[in-house]
VOGU-3710 file (C-alpha; in Angstrom, 3 decimals, decimal comma):
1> xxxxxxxxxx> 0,000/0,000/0,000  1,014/3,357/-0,910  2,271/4,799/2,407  2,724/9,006/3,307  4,427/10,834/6,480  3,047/13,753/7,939  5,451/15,770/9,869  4,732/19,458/11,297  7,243/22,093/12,802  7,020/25,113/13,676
11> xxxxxxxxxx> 10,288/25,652/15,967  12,823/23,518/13,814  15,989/21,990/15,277  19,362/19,776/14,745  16,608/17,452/15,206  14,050/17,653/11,820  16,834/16,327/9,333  17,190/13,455/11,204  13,387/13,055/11,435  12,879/13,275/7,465
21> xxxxxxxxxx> 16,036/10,813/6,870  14,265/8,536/8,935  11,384/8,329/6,879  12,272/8,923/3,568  13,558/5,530/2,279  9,905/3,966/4,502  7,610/6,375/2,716  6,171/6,873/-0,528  5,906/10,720/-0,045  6,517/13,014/3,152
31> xxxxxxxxxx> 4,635/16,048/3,731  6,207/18,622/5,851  3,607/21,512/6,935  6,410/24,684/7,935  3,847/26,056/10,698  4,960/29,419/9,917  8,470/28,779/11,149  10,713/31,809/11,569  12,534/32,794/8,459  11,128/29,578/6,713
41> xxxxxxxxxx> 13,666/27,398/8,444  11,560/24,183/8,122  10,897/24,680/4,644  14,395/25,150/3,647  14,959/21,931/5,892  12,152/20,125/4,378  13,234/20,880/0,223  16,960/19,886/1,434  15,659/16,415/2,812  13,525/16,045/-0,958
51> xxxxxxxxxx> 10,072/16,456/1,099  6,802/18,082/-0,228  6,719/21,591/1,731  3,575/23,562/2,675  4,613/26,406/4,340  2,086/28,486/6,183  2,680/31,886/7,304  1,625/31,660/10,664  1,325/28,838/13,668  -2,083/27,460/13,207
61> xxxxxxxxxx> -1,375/25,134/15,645  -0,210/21,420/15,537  -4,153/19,771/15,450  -4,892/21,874/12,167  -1,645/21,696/10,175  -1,547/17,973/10,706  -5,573/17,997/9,040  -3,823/19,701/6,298  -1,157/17,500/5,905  -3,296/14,652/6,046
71> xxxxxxxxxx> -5,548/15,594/3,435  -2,030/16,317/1,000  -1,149/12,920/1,429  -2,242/10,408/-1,316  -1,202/7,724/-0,292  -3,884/4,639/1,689  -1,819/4,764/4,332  -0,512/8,225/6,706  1,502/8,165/9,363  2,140/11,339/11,589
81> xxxxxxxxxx> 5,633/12,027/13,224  6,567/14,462/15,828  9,369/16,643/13,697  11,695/15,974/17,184  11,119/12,109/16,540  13,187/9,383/14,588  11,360/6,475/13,389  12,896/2,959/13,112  13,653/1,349/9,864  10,788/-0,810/10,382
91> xxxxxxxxxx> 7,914/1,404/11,705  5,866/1,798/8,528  6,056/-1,546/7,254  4,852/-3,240/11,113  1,933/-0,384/11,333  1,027/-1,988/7,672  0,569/-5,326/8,797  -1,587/-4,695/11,770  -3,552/-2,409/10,038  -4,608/-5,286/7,423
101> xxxxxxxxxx> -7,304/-5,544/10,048  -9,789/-3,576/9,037  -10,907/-3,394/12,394  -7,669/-1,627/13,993  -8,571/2,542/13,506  -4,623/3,547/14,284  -1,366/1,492/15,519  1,181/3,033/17,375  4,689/1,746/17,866  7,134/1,526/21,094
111> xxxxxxxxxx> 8,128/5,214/21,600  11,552/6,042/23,295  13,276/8,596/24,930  16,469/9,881/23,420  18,619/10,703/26,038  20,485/7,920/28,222  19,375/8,343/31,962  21,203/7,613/35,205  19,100/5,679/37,642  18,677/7,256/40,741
121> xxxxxxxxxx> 17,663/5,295/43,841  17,981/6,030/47,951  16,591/4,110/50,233  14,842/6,644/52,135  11,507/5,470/53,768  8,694/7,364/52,839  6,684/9,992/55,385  3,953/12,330/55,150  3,860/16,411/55,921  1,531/17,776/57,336
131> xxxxxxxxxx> -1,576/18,094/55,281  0,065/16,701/52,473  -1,323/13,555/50,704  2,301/12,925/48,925  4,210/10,248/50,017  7,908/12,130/50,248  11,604/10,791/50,307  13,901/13,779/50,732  13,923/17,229/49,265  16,255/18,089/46,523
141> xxxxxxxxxx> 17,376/21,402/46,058  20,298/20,621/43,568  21,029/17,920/41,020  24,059/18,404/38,492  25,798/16,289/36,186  29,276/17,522/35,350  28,675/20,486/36,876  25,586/21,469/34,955  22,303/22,022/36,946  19,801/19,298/35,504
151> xxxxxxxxxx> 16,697/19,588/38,374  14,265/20,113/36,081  15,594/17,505/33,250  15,111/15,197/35,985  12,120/12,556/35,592  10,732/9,380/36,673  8,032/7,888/39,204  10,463/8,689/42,301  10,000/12,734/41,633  7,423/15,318/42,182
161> xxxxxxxxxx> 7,196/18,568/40,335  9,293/21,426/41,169  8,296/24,072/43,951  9,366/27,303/44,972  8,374/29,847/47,741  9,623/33,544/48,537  12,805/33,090/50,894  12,559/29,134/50,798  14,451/29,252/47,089  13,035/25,682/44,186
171> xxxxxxxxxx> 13,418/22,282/45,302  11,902/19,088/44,640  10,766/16,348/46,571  11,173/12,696/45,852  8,573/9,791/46,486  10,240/7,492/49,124  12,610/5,028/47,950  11,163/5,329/44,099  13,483/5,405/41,040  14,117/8,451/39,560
181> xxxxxxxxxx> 16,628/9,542/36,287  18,923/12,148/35,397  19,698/12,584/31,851  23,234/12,073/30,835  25,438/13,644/28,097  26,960/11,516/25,021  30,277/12,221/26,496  31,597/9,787/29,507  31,279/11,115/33,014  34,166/13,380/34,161
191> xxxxxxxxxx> 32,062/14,768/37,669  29,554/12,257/37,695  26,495/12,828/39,458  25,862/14,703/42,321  22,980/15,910/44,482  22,287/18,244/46,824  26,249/18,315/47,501  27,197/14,870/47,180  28,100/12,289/44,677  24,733/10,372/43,958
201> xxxxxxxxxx> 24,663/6,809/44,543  25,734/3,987/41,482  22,950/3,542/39,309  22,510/1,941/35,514  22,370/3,760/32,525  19,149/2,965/31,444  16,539/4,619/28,262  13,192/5,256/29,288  9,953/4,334/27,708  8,009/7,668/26,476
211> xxxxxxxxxx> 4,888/5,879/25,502  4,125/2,134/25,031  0,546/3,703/24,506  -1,904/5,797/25,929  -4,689/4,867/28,957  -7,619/6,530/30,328  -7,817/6,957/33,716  -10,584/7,114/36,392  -10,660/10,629/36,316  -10,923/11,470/32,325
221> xxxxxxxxxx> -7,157/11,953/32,413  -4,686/10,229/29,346  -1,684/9,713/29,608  1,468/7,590/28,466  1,527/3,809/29,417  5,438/3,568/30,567  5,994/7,219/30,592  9,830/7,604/31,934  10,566/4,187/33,724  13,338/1,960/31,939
231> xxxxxxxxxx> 12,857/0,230/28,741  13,375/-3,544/29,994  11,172/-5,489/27,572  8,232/-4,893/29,812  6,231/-3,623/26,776  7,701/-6,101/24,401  4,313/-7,231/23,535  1,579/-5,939/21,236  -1,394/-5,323/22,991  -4,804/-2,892/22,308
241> xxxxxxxxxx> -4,886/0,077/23,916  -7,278/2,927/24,846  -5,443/5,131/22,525  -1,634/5,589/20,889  0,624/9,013/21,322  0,288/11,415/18,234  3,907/11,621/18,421  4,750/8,366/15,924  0,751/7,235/14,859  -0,547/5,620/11,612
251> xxxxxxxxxx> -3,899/4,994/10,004  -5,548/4,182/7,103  -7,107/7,627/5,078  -10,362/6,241/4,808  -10,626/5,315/8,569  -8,931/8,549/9,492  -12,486/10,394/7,256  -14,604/7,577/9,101  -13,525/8,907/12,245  -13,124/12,397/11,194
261> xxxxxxxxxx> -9,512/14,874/11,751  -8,357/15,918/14,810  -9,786/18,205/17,139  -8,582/21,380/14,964  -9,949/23,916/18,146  -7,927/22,334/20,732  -4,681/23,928/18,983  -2,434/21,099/20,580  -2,354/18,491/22,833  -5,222/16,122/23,502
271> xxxxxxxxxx> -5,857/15,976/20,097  -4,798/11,541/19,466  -6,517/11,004/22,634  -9,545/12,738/21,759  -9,260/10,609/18,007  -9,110/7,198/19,827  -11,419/7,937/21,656  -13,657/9,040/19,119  -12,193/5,380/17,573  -13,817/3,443/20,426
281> xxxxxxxxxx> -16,743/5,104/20,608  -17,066/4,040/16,750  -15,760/0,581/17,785  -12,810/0,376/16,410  -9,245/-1,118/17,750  -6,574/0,943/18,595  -3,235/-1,294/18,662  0,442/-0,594/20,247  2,937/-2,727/18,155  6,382/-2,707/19,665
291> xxxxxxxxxx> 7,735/-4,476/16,917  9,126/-0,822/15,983  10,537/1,396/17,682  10,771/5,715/17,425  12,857/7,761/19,555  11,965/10,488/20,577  13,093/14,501/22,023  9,780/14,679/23,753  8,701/18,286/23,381  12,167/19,549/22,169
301> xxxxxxxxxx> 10,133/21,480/19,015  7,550/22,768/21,754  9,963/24,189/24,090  9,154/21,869/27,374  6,394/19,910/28,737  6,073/22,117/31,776  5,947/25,833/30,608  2,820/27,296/31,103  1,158/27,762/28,418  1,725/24,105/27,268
311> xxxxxxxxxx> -0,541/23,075/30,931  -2,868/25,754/30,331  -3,722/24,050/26,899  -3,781/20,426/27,983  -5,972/20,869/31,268  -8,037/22,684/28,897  -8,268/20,383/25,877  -8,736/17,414/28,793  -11,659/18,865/29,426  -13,426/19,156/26,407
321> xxxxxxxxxx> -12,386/15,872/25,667  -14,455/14,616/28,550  -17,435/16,948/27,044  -17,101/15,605/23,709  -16,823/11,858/24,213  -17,317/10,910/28,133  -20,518/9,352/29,809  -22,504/12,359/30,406  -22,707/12,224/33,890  -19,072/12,004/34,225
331> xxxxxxxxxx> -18,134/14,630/31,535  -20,790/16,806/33,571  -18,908/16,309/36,938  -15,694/17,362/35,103  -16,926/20,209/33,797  -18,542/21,162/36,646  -15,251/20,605/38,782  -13,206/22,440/36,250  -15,004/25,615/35,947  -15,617/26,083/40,058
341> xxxxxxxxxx> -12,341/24,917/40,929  -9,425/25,313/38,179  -6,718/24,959/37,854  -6,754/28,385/36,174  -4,329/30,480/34,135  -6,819/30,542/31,287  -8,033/27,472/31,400  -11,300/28,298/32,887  -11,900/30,868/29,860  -10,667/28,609/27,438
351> xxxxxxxxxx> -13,393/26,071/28,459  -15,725/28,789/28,715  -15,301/29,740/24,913  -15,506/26,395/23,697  -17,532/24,485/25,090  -20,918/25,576/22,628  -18,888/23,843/20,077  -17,773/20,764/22,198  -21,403/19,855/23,185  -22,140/20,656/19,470
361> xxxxxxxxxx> -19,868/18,313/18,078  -20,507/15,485/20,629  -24,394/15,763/19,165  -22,941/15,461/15,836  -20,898/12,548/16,264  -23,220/10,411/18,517  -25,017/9,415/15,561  -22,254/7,721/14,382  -21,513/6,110/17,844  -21,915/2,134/17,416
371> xxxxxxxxxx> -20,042/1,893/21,432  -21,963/4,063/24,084  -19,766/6,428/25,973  -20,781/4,386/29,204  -19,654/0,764/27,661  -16,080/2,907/26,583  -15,560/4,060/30,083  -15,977/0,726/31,494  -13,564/-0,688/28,989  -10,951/1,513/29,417
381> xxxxxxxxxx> -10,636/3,666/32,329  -8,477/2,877/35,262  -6,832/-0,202/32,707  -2,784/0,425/32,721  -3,078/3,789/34,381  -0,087/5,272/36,111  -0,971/6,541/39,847  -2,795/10,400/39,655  -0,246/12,960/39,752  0,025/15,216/42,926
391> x> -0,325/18,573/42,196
//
């Protein structure tokens, strides 16, 4: 089957070439949307690595240019790629052979991080503070590796986010005895690790799993099955899934018009989980097939999962994604919760605006429904969910 690539970027890097030589010897054709990069840096990127190059003049966001790109492609077969992403020789060719099954909407290989980590363990027994629900470890207030401050870099189940407070400086608090990574450089160690002051204990060098795909869980949230623990053939198996990260995802056309595009409103983020879900509802399959691999930056093009704008747009695109697609006494709840309680920041407003054309296009695409958004929810939610994250 004729098979074409959709990549968008907007803030190219060292990483895009690497992202259309990964594909172009897989693909029959490779569309690159420039999402009004700055100077037309990803279309001079794009013509260099022999892609076809749509260049818009402004960021319309990643939901709409990837609806564009879609549509360019001619091919029966489209895959999407992050542009910060490198797909294995093999990832088209295994997403063609579980899609033969006509009843499999979108397959998703095993995604990877890029970076090599150092495992990070103490064994510190966990306690509670005072009107805090968190199980905590100890509090971090440094982390370097050779010298460089990586606190923020760091990742895993063992961590919390960071917090700050006037006159009490940033720090971080670890879970207990938990794992947790640091990200190393390419070159060998000359200071090694060290935290808070002191060399950290000998760990592994491990990679960590970005997404072995996506769950649902008992709160409306998705989020990536194996998200930044090791990659020790855990999630060597194919499996279904609730849904499949956006970042490395392939369909057939005609299932992705059955279905309909993504969520062009929500800008970014939410948008694949909204689609499977949309998939479920129409009772379809959504697969994870290890049997490639893709490794990826994970938000390099976007800047960082954790600025503010990025968790302003997800906590808001959550929630319509709940309107659109959840039971309705559930997606009620959630709405209800959201708009008396935040978070806010804009997200509050953001639902606000939207949600006339989230309850519209729920009533639209109920007709099509062949699941009900009660039989979905008792599939899927809770199945291979990490535990909630503390705020």
């Amino acid at each position: 089957m004729r098979t074409g690539v959709v990549v968008v970027s907007y803030h190219p890097g060292e990483w895009l070439g690497p992202c259309l030589a990964s594909v172009g010897d897989q693909a029959d054709e490779v569309v690159l949307i420039d999402n009004g990069s700055e100077g037309s840096a990803a279309s001079k990127l794009g013509a260099e690595a022999g892609a076809r190059v749509l260049r818009l003049p402004t960021n319309t966001g990643f939901a709409p240019a990837v609806n564009l790109g879609v549509e360019e492609c001619t091919g029966e077969l489209v895959g999407l790629l992050n542009d910060d992403a490198i797909a294995g020789p093999d990832w088209l060719a295994a997403a063609a052979e579980a899609l033969k099954d006509t009843a499999v909407a979108a397959v998703g290989p095993k995604v990877v991080l890029a970076t090599r980590y150092h495992e990070v363990r103490y064994p510190d027994q966990e306690w509670y503070a005072p009107g805090d629900k968190r199980p905590l470890g100890r509090q971090l207030r440094s982390v370097t590796v050779d010298g460089v401050e990586v606190l923020d870099a760091a990742r895993g189940p063992g961590l919390y986010r960071a917090e700050e407070a006037p006159g009490r400086g940033r720090w971080r608090w670890t879970a207990g005895d938990r794992p947790w990574y640091v990200p190393l450089p390419e070159a060998p160690l000359e200071a090694g690790v060290v935290v808070n002051g002191e060399p950290a204990p000998p760990g592994r060098a491990v990679r960590l799993v970005n997404s072995a795909g996506a769950f649902l869980d008992d709160r409306g949230y998705g989020g990536d099955i194996g998200a930044d623990t090791p990659d020790d053939g855990q999630f060597d198996q194919a499996a279904d899934r609730f849904a499949i990260s956006g970042s490395a995802f392939v369909t057939r056309k005609q299932t992705w018009h059955e279905i309909g595009p993504f969520a062009g409103r929500y800008f970014a983020y939410y948008e694949d989980i909204d689609w499977c879900w949309r998939a479920q509802l129409a009772g379809r399959r959504i697969v994870y097939d290890p049997a490639a691999t893709v490794v990826h930056r994970r938000s390099a093009s976007a800047g960082g999962q954790h600025r503010p704008w990025v968790r302003v747009m997800s906590e808001r695109n959550r929630t319509l994604t709940m309107v659109r697609n959840g039971p309705p006494a559930l997606a009620a709840n959630a709405l209800r919760d959201r708009l008396r309680n935040g978070p806010d920041g804009g997200v509050r407003g953001g639902v606000a605006r939207l949600l006339p054309w989230a309850v519209a296009t729920r009533a639209q695409m109920g007709r099509r429904w062949k699941a009900t958004p009660e039989s979905v929810w008792e599939r899927w939610a809770g199945v291979d969910a990490a535990e909630p994250e503390y705020p």
